[in-house]
C-alpha positions in Angstrom: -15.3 -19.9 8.6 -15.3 -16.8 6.2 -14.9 -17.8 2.6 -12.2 -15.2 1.7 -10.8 -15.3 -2.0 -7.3 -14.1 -2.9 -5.8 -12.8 -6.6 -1.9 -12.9 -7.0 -0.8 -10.3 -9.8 1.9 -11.3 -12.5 5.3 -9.0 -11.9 7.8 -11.7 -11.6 10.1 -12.4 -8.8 8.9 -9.2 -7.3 5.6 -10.1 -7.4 5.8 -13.4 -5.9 8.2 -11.8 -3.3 5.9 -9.3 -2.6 2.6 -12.2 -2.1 5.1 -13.8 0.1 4.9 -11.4 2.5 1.4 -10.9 2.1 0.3 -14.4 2.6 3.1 -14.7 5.5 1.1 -12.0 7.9 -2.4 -13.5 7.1 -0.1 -16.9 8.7 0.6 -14.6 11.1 -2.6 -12.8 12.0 -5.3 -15.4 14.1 -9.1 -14.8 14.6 -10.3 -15.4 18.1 -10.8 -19.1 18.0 -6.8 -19.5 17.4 -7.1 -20.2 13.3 -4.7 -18.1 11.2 -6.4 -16.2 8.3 -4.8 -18.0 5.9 -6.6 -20.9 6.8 -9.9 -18.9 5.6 -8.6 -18.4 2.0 -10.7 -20.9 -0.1 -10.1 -19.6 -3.8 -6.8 -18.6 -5.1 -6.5 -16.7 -8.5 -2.5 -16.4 -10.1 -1.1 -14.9 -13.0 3.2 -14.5 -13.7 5.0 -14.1 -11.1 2.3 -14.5 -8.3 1.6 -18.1 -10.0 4.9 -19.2 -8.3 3.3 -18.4 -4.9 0.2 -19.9 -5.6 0.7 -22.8 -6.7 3.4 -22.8 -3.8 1.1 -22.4 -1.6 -1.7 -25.3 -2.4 1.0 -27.7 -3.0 2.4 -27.5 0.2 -1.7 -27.9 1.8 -1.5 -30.9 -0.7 1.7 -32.6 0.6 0.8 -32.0 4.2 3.0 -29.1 5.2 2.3 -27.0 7.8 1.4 -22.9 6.6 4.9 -22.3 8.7 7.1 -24.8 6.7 5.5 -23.8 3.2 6.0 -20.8 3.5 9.9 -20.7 4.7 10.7 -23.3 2.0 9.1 -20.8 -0.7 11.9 -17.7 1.3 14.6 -19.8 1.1 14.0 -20.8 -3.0 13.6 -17.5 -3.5 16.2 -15.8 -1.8 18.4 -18.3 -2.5 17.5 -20.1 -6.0 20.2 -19.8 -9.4 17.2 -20.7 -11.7 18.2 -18.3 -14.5 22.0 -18.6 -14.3 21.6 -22.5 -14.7 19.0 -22.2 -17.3 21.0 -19.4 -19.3 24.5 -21.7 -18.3 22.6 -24.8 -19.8 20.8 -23.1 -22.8 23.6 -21.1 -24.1 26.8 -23.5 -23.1 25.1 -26.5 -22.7 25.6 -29.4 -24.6 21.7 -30.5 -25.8 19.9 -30.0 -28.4 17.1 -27.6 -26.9 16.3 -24.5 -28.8 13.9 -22.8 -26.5 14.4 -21.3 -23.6 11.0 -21.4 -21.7 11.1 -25.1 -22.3 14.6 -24.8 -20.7 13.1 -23.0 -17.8 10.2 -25.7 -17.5 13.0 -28.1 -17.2 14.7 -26.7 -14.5 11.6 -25.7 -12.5 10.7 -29.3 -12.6 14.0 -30.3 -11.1 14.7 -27.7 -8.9 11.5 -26.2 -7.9 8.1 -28.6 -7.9 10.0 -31.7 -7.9 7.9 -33.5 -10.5 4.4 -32.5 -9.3 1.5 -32.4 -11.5 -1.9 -31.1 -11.6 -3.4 -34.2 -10.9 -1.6 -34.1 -7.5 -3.2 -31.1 -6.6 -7.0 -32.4 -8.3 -6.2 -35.2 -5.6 -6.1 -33.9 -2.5 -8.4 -30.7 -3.5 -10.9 -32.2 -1.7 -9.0 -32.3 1.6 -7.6 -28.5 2.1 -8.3 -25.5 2.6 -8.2 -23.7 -1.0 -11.0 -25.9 -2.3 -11.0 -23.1 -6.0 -7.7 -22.4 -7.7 -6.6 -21.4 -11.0 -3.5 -20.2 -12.6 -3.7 -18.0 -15.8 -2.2 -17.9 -19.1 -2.9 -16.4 -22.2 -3.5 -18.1 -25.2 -3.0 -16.8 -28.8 -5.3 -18.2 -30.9 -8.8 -16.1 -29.5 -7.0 -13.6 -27.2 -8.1 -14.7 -24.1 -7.4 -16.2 -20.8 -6.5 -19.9 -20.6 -7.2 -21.6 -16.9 -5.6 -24.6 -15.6 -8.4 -25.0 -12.9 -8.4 -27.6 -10.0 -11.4 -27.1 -7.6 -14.0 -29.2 -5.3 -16.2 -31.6 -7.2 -19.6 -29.8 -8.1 -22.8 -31.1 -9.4 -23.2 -29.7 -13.3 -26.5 -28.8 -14.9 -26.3 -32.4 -16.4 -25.9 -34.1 -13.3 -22.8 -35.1 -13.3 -19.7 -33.6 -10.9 -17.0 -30.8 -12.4 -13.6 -29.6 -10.7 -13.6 -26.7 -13.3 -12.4 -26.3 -16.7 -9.1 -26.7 -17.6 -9.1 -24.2 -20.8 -11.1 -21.7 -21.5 -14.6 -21.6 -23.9 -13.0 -22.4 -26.8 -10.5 -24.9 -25.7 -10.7 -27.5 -23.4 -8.0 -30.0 -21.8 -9.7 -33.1 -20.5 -9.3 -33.9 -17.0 -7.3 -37.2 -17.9 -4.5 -35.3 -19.9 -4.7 -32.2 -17.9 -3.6 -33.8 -14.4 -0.5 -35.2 -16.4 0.2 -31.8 -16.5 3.4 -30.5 -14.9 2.7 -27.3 -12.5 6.3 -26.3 -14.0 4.3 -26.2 -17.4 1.8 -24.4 -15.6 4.1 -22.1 -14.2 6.0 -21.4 -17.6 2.7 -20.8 -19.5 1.8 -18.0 -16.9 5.0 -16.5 -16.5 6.9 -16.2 -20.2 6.5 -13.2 -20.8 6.4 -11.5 -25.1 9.9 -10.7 -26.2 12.2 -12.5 -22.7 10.4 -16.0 -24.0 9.2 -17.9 -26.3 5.5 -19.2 -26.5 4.7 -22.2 -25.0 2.9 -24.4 -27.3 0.2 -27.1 -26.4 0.5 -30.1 -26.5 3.7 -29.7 -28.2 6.4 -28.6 -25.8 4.5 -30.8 -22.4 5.6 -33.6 -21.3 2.5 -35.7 -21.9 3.2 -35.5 -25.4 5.8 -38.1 -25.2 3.3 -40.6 -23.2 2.1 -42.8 -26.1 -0.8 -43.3 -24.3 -2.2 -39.7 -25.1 -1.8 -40.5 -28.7 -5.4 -41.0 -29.7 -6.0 -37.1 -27.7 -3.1 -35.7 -29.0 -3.4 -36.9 -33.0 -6.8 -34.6 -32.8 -5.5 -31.7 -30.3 -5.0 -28.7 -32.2 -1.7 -26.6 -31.3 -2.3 -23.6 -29.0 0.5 -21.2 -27.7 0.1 -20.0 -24.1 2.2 -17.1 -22.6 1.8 -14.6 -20.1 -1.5 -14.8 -17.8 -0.5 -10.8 -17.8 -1.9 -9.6 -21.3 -5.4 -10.0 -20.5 -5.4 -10.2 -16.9 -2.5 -8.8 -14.8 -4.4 -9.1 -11.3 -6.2 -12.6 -11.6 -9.2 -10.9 -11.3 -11.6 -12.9 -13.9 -11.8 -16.0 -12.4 -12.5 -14.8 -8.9 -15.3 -12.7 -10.9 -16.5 -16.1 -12.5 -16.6 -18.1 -9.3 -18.6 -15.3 -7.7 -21.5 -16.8 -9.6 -21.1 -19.9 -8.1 -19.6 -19.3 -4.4 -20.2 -16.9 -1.9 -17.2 -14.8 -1.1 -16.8 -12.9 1.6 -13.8 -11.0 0.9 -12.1 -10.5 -1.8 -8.3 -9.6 -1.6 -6.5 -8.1 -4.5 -3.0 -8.3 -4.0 -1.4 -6.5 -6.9 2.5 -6.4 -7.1 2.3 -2.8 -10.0 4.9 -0.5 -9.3 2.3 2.7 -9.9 5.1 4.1 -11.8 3.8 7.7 -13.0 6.5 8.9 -15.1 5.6 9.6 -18.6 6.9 8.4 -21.4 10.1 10.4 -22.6 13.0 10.3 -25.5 15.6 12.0 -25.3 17.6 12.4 -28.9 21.5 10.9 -29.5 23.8 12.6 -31.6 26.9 9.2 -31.2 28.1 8.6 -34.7 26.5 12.2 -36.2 30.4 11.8 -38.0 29.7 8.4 -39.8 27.8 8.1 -42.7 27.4 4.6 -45.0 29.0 6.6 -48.1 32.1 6.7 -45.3 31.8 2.8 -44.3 31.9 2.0 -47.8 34.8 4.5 -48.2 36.9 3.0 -45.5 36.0 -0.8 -47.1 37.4 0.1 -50.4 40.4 1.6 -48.7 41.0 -1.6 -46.7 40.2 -3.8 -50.0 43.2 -2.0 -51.3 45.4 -1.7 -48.7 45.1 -5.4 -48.2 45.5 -6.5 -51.6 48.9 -4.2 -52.1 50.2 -6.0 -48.7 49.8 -9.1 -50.3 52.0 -8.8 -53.3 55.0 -8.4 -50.5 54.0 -11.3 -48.6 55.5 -14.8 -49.8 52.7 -17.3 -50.4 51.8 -19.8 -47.3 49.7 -19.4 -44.5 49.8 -15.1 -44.3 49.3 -14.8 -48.2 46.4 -16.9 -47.3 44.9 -14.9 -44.3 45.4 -11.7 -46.1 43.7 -12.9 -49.4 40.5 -14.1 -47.3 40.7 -11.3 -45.8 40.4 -9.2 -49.1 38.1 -11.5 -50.4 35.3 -11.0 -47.2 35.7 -7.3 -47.5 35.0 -7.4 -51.3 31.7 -9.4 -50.5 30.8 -7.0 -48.0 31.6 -3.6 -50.1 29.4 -5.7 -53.1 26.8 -6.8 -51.1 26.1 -3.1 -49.6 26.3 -1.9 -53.1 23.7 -4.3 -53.9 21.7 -3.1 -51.1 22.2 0.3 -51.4 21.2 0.2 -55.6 18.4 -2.4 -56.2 16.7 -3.3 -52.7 16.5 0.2 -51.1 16.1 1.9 -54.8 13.5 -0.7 -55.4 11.1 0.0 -52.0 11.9 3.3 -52.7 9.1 3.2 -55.2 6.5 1.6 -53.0 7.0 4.7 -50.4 3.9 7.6 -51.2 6.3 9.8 -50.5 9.3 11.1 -52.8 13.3 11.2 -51.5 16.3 10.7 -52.9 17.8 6.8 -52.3 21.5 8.4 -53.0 20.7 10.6 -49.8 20.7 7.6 -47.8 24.0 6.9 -48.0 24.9 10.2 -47.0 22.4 10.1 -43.7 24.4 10.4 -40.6 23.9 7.2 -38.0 22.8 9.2 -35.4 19.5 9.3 -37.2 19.3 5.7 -38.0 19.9 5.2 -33.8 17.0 8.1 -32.9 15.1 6.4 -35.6 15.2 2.7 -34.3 15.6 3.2 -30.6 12.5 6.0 -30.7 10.2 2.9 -32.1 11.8 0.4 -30.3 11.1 2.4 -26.8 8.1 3.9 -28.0 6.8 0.4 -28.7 8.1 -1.4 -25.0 6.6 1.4 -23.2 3.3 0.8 -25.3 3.1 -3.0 -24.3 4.7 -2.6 -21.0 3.0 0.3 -19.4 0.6 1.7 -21.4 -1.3 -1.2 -22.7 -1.1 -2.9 -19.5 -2.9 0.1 -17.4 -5.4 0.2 -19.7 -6.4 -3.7 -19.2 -5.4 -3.0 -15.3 -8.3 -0.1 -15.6 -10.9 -2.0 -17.3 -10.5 -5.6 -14.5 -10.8 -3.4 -12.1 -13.4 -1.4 -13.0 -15.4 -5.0 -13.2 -15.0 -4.7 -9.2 -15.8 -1.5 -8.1 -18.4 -0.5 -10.4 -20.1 -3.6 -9.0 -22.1 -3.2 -6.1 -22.0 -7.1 -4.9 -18.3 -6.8 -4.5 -19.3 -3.2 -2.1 -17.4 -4.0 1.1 -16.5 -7.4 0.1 -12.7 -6.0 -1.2 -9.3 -5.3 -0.5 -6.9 -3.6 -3.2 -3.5 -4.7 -1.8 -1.4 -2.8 -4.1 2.6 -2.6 -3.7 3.1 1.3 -4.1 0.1 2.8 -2.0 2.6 3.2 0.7 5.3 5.0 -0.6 6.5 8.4 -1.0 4.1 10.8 -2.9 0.6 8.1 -2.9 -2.4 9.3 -2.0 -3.3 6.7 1.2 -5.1 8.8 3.4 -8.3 9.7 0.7 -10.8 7.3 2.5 -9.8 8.0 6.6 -10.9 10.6 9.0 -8.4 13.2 10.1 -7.6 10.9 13.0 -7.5 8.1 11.6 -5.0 9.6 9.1 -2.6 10.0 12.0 -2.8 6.5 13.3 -2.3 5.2 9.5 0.3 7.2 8.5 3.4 5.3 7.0 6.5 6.2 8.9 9.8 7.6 7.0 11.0 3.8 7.2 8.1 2.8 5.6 8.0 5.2 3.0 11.8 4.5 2.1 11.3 0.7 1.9 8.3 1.1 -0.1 10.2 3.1 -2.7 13.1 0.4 -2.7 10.6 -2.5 -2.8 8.6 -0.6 -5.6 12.3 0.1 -7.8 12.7 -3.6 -8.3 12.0 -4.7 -12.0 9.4 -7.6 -13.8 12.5 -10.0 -14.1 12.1 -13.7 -13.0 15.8 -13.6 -10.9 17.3 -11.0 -8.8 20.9 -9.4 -9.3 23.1 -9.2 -7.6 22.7 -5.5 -6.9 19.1 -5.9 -6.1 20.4 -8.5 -3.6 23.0 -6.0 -2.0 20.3 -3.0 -2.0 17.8 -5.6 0.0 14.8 -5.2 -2.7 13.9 -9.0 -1.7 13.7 -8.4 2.2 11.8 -5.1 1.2 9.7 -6.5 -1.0 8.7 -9.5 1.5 7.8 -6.8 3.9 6.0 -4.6 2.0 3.4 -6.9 1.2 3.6 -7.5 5.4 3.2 -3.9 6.5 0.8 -3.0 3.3 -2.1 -6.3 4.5 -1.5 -5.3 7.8 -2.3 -1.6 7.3 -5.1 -2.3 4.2 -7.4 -4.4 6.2 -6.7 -2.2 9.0 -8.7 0.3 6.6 -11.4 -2.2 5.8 -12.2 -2.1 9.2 -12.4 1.8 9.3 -14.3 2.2 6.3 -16.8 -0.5 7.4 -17.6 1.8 10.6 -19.3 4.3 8.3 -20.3 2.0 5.4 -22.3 -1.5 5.9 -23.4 -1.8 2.7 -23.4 -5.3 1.6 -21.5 -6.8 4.6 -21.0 -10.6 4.8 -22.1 -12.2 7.8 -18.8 -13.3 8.5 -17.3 -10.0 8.2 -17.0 -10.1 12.3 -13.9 -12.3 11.4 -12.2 -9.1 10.0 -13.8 -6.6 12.4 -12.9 -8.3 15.4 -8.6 -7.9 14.6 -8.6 -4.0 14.9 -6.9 -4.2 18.0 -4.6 -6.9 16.7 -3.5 -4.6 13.4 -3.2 -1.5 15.2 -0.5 -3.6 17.3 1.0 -4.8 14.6 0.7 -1.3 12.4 2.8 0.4 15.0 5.2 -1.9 15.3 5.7 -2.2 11.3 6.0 1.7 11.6 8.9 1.7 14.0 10.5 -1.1 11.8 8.9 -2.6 8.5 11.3 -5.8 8.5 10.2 -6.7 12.2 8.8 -10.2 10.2 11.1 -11.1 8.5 13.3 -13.1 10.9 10.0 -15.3 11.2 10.5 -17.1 7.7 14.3 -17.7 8.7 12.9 -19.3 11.9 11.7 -22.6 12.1 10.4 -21.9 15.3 8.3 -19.4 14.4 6.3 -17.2 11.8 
């Protein structure tokens, strides 16, 4: 069998609807002997919203499931799950005493999504499945840098001894006792919460193993560590596919990346809402209700009115001081630490227009930074660890989301007539865009339900494995650099993709009905 590897990018519910698809045609797709390609996946890579698929996927080959049944149960909980409404419901109108909201979340994906299973269920039976490498990613805090919780076949160590990976990183390191206590909702939360929609997930503090008292000699020593998104130092789960390289053989290496390839630059446009108000005119209209309220009062008789009124005056009074505090010591006071001169008075006089251009600029400025810019720039550099390697030459697939939709440059690596056998059709393009305008949120709306971003998103990451591996093929015709011996496993479905290609071209969502079907997919 070909040893293939597979990375599953962060991107949230788009993402993992998006790896859906993709691992649902390589179900689909079988060699000559009768064995889907799926079954030749052997190391699995996750980070965010990809992690859900993952570990979707090797719990099923844990439990016994067939590739058919894991993959419709993982449709139907994503079309179909209220995750975030009952963790929001719960969290905000609930009666307990919880006061973070990924631990919230970790609670209800428990429940609702991996029923209780742990890491050691999946150190178990790693030994019996397919995917005999798998890691999920997080981030930790503490040295900026990826944290793995790593379940893989037993392998003889320098020492002599046997390892199923690290569960950690260098510089911190779970043992394998406490680690398969581990829930793969914790795992799931540590790679998907995301800076500024969650909290960080602190280790061992917020797992449940911290309550087992018999983890209290490990967990008196164990130093706190927060964990969030597998996405700020490794979007596409490329590192640890990288790392295993010096131990395995791969033979192809499958990046499936759910980016959107948004181009547009980064723009603000000014506001002039509330150029009329001024905090010299707030304080204005305070005094004016201070007194206003305090004449009404002398011709109200005393009981529960005089009452209401006089608190009334009272909180407005506080407020008028308190912004008169402000105004003369606080602001006069930094004013002196600023190297540049203005006058405080003029701040009262500053329209709010201003303050809005002022905050909202940064505030923009500063999401676009961590959201877009930062992350192309980490995208760049794992990537460039693959293709300015010549080991990985014709040993990998970029998988991305966007390559096939309107205005992408697909074509750069085919012959002219190639180029008109691989061209996406309009339908294609269209449901590419749609599938691409879906947002990094861990829940769909219900507008992206009515547009159909979940079915388009399912079958773009059909239609793009299909038609990317197709392109393998191509480029291997003029190229056999580096080619795995078991790259005949790949070369020998042309005529099977360009079946399928063709048929995704007259209709993208031709698959779908196969994950509704439990007769089929």
């Amino acid at each position: 069998m070909a040893r293939i590897a597979i990375s599953l990018s962060g991107g949230g519910f788009r993402a993992a609807a998006f790896h859906l698809g993709t691992l649902s045609y390589l179900n689909h797709l079988t060699t000559d002997d009768g064995t889907p390609l799926l079954q030749h996946i052997r190391a699995v890579s996750t980070i965010s919203g990809g992690t859900l698929t993952g570990l979707w996927l090797i719990l099923g080959q844990c439990r016994g499931w067939s590739n058919e049944e894991t993959l419709r149960r993982l449709y139907d909980l994503l079309m179909n799950n209220t995750i975030i409404g009952r963790a929001s419901q719960e969290f905000f109108c609930g009666k307990n005493k919880n006061h973070s909201l990924i631990r919230e979340m970790v609670k209800i994906y428990d429940e609702d999504v991996f029923e209780g299973a742990t890491l050691g269920d999946l150190m178990q039976h790693i030994e019996e499945i397919p995917i005999d490498d798998f890691s999920a990613n997080a981030t930790e805090f503490t040295n900026a840098t990826a944290f793995r919780f790593q379940v893989g076949e037993s392998q003889k160590t320098e020492q002599g001894g046997t390892s199923q990976g690290i569960i950690g990183n260098a510089f911190y390191k779970i043992p394998r006792q406490i680690a398969s206590q581990i829930r793969l909702a914790e795992v799931f939360a540590a790679s998907s919460c995301f800076p500024g929609g969650f909290e960080a997930l602190i280790f061992p503090r917020d797992f449940a193993l911290n309550e087992n008292p018999d983890n209290k000699e490990y967990l008196d020593k164990a130093k706190p560590l927060a964990l969030m998104d597998g996405g700020v130092v490794d979007n596409q789960g490329i590192e640890p596919i990288n790392l295993l390289r010096k131990r395995r053989d791969i033979d192809l290496f499958i990046i499936s990346d759910a980016g959107r390839g948004d181009d547009e630059g980064y723009n603000f446009e000014e506001t002039n809402t509330l150029s009329w108000l001024t905090i010299r005119k707030v304080n204005i209209a305070l005094n004016l209700i201070v007194l206003f309220v305090a004449q009404f009062l002398l011709w109200v008789p005393k009981g529960f009115w005089f009452g209401f009124f006089l608190s009334l005056t009272i909180l407005f009074a506080i407020i008028r001081l308190t912004s008169s505090i402000a105004s003369r010591v606080f602001i006069k006071r930094k004013a002196k630490e600023i190297p540049f001169s203005f006058r405080w008075k003029g701040l009262l006089t500053i329209p709010f227009s201003k303050y809005i251009n002022l905050i909202w600029s940064r505030a923009t400025s500063m999401y676009t930074l961590t959201e877009k810019v930062f992350m192309r720039h980490i995208r760049s550099l794992n990537y460039a660890t693959i293709y300015e390697d010549e080991r990985w030459q014709n040993r990998r697939i970029m998988n991305a989301l966007y390559e096939l939709g309107t205005g992408q440059n697909w074509g750069k690596h085919l012959t002219a007539d190639e180029e008109v056998l691989m061209g996406p059709s309009e339908a294609i393009l269209q449901n590419s865009d749609l599938a691409t305008s879906m947002g990094t949120t861990l829940w769909w709306s219900e507008k992206d339900r009515q547009e159909g971003k979940p079915e388009a998103l399912i079958a773009a990451g059909q239609y793009n494995i299909c038609w990317n591996l197709l392109e393998f093929i191509y480029r291997l015709r003029r190229d056999a650099t580096n080619l795995s011996p078991e790259a005949h496993i790949i070369t020998e479905l042309q005529e099977k993709l360009e079946a399928d290609w063709q048929r995704f071209k007259d209709n993208p969502l031709w698959m779908l009905g196969d994950l509704n079907n439990p007769d089929a997919v």
